[in-house]
N, C-alpha and C positions, 0 to 999 in steps of 0.2 A: 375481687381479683379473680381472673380466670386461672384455675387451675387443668391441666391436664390428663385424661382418662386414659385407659388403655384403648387400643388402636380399635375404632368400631368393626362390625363385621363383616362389611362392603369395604375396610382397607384392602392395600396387599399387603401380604405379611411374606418377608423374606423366607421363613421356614414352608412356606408354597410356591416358593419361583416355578418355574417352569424351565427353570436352567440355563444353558450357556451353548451357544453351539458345539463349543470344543468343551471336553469333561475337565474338571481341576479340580482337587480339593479344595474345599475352601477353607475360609481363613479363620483363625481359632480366638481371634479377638475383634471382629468386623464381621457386620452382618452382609450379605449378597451385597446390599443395595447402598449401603457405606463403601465396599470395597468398590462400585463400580462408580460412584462419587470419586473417591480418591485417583480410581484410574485415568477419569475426564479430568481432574485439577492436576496431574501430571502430565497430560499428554503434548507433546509439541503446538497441536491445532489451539488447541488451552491458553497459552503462552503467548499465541500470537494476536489472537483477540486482544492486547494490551495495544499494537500497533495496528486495531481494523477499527475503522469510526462507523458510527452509525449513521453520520447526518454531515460532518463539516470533515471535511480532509484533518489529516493526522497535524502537518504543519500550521495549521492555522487559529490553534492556542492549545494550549495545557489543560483548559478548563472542561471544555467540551466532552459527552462520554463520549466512550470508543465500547465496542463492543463487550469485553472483557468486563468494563465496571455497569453495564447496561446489563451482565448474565448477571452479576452479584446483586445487583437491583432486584432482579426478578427472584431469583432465588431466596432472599431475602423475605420477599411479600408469600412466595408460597409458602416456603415453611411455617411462616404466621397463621398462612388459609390453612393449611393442611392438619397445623395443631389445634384449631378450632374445632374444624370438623371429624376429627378424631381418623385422618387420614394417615400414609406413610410418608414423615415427614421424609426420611434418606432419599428415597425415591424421586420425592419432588423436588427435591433440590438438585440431584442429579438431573435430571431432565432437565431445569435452569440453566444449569451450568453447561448441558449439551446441544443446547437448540440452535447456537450460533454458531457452531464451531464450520457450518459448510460456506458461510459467507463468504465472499470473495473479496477483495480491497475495495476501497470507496463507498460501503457501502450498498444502496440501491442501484447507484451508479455504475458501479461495476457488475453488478450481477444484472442489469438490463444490459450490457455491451456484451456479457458471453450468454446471456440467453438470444440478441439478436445475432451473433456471428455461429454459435450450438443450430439455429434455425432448421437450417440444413439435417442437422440430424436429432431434431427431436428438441432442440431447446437446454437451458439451463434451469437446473430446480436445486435452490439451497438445501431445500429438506432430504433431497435425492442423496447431495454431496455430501450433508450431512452423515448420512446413515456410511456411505461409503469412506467416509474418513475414519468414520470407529470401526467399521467393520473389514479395512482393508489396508488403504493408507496410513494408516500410523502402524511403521514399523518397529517394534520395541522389545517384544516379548520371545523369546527361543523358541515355545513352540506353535507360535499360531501370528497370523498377521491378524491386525486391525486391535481390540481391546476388549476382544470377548465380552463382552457384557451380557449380561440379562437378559432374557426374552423380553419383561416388562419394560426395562429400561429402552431398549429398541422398539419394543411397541411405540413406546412416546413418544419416542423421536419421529416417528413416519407419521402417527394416528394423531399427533396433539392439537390438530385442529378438524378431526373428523375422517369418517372414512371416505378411503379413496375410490370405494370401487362397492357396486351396489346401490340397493332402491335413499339410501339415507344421506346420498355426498351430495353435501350444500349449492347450492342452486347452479351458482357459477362456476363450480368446476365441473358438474355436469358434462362437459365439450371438451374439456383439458383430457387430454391423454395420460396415466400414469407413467412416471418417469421409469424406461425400460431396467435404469439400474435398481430401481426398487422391486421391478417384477423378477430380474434374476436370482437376487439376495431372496424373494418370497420362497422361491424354487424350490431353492435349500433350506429356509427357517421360514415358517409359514407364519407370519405375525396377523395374521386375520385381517387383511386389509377390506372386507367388508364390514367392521364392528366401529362403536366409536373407542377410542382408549380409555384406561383407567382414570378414576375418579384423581388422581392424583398427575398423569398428565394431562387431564384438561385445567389442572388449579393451574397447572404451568403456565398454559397455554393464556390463560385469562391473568394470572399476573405478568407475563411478558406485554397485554395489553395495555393492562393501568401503568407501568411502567414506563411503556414506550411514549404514550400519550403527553404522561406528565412530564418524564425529562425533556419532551420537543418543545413543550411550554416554556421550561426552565430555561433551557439553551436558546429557544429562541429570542425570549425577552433578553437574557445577558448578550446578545448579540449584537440585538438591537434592532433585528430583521422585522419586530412590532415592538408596540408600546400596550401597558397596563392598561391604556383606555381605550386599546384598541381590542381587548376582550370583555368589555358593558353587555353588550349583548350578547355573548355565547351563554348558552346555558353549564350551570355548574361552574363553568372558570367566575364569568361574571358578578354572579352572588358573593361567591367563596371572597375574591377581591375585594368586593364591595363591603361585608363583612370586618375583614380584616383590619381596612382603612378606616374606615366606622370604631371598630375595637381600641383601632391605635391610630389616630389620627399626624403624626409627627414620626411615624415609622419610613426610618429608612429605606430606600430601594430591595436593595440585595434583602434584607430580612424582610420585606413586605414578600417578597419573590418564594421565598422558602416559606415562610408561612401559610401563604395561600396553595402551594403545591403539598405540605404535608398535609393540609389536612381534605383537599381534593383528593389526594392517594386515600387518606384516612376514610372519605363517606363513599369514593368508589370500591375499596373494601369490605364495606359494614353491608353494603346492597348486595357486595357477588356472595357474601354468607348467609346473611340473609332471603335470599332468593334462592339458594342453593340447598338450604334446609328446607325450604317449604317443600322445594321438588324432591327431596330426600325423602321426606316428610310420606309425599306421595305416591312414589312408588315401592318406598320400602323394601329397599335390595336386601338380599341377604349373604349375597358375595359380589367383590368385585367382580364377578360375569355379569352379575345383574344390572352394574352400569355400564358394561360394554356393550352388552343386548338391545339396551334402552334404544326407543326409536327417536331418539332427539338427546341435545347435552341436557350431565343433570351439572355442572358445576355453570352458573351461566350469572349474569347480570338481570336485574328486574326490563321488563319492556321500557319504562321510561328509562331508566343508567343507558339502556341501551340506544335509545335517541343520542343525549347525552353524547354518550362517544361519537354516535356518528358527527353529534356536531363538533365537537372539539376533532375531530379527523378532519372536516370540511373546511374549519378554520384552520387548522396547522397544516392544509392542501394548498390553500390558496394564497396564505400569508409569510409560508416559513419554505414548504418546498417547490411553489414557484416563483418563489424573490428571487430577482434579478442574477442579486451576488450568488446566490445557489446553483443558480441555473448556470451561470460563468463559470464556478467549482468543478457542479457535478458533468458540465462539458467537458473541459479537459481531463476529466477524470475517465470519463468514457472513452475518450480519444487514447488516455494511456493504455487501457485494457486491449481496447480492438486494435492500437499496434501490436502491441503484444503476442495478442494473438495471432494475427495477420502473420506476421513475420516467423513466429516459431514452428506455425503448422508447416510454412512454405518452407522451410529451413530448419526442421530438426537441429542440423548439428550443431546451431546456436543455445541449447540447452543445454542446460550444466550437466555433467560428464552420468549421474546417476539417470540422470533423466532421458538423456540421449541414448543411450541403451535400451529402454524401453520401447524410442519411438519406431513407427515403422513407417512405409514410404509416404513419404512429403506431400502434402494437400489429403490424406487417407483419413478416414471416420476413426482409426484407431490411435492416429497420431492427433486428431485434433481432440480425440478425448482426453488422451494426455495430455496435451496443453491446459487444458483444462485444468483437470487436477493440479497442473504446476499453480497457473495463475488463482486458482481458489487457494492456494495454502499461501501462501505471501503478503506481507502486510504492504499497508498505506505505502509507509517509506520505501520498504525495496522491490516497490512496482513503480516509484520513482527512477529509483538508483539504475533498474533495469533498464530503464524505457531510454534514461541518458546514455549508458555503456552502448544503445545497441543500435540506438538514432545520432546521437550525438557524435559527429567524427574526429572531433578532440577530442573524446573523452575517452581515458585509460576502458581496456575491455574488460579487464577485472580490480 
């Protein structure tokens, strides 16, 4: 039985944060990185993840995750990685629970319709809106906007898939331009956007993968968009299935489904530890700097796992988000956004009364930023509810 050590020397240890932009005492029963957990599971953007889907619209069953039980997935798998490798579990499970909170409705679907209509000025970036949702838009607290958090905890949120800027950012974003709201927020709190993140949000970063991976599995099969032997030949799904069937030959569907995905989570885990101790192994940090410094990730998957996903990414490209019915979904879905949008930039005073005070003259770069922020905070259903009230001419306007 694994037992637990104290936090190794490469953790962050809350009693070294780097602090909070705004000063506050802290709390006398909660550590930094507990209290900045409870402030993301309080927060409005928090809440609404219950009504933002990942993959299949809000209306189109109960079953399906939505973003909200896809942060608790994730979260879930890192504090398991995290207690392994003698990381900060608080930490990482904040960062879980924070990575989705900028997404916008529908999904991909929605956030391709306001990064193609954003075009004009620079594009839409979840991780941008992300950081801007904690650090401004959630209005809650008497004396500071946004949810003051952590320098580290913020680090995670911008760095959890690598640095943005410098000789180290991963191939293809090389040409991407940094989202200008993350270069303002650097202005004032420098989060080192040339470093990689802490050991504890790249665990994030890598169980938001085995996660996302396996529930597209999961939801796809119960869908129906493939079938069990239309994953034979994917590597890892196929075995794992194969396996299972062999194991238990008169197993049920739905348990054949769950078995072969826990234990696909189970041996996609066992490799990002295993892989991840070897490179711990060999660089031998002796502070969380030393894995920000590192010229490559040290929390990663072995090279084969990492085939692996790409093939299970290439099969769930081809078979689950260019299906047909998907492709029907995520159409109208985008059609609701870029109304949306369309019509609030051109017409401010169609926004609800907090909103429309903000905005400033109709078609302008600063009113269509606020469109933004409105339609990224709103879930599935009332980017529905909206899009009837404002297109629909029988329909009640509130």
């Amino acid at each position: 039985m694994f037992k637990p050590h104290s936090p190794a020397i490469y953790a962050c240890r809350s009693e070294e944060t780097r602090g909070r932009l705004f000063d506050e005492p802290e709390s006398a029963t909660r550590t930094c990185f507990q209290r900045d957990r409870d402030r993301i599971i309080h927060s409005a953007a928090f809440r609404r993840l219950q009504y933002k889907t990942q993959v299949f619209v809000n209306h189109e069953g109960d079953y399906f995750r939505t973003r909200l039980t896809h942060s608790l997935e994730v979260s879930q798998i890192a504090r398991s990685v995290c207690r392994y490798l003698f990381l900060n579990e608080d930490l990482a499970e904040g960062l879980a629970l924070a990575h989705d909170l900028g997404h916008p409705p529908f999904g991909h679907a929605g956030e391709d319709a306001l990064n193609e209509e954003m075009e004009p000025w620079g594009g839409f970036d979840h991780n941008a809106q992300s950081l801007k949702t904690i650090t401004s838009l959630e209005m809650r607290y008497a004396d500071f906007d946004g949810l003051n958090l952590t320098w580290e905890t913020l680090e995670g949120v911008v760095k959890h898939n690598g640095p943005l800027i410098g000789p180290y950012v991963r191939s293809y974003k090389k040409d991407k331009s940094v989202p200008q709201s993350i270069l303002d927020y650097n202005e004032r709190h420098d989060l080192g956007l040339d470093t990689f993140a802490s050991g504890e949000a790249q665990v994030a970063a890598m169980a938001d993968d085995v996660a996302y991976n396996n529930h597209d599995i999961d939801d796809g099969l119960r869908a129906g968009l493939f079938r069990v032997r239309d994953l034979a030949d994917v590597p890892l799904a196929g075995p794992v299935f194969a396996e299972v069937m062999k194991e238990y030959p008169d197993i049920e569907n739905s348990r054949l489904i769950h078995e072969a995905v826990r234990r696909m989570i189970g041996l996609m885990v066992i490799d990002l530890l295993d892989e991840t101790k070897s490179r711990i192994a060999d660089i031998n940090p002796k502070s969380p700097d030393d894995i920000r410094n590192h010229t490559s990730r040290v929390v990663a998957f072995s090279e084969k796992m990492q085939e692996n996903d790409r093939a299970l990414k290439n099969f769930l490209f081809e078979n689950m988000y260019r299906h047909y019915k998907l492709n029907r979904m995520t159409s109208k879905a985008r059609r609701v956004v870029s109304d949306l949008f369309k019509l609030l930039v051109a017409e401010p005073n169609c926004l609800p009364t907090e909103w429309r005070a903000q905005a400033a003259e109709p078609g302008s770069e600063v009113t269509a930023g606020l469109v933004v922020d409105y339609i990224a905070g709103i879930t599935d259903r009332y980017a529905l509810d909206e899009h009837k009230k404002l297109f629909d001419v029988q329909a009640r306007a509130s």
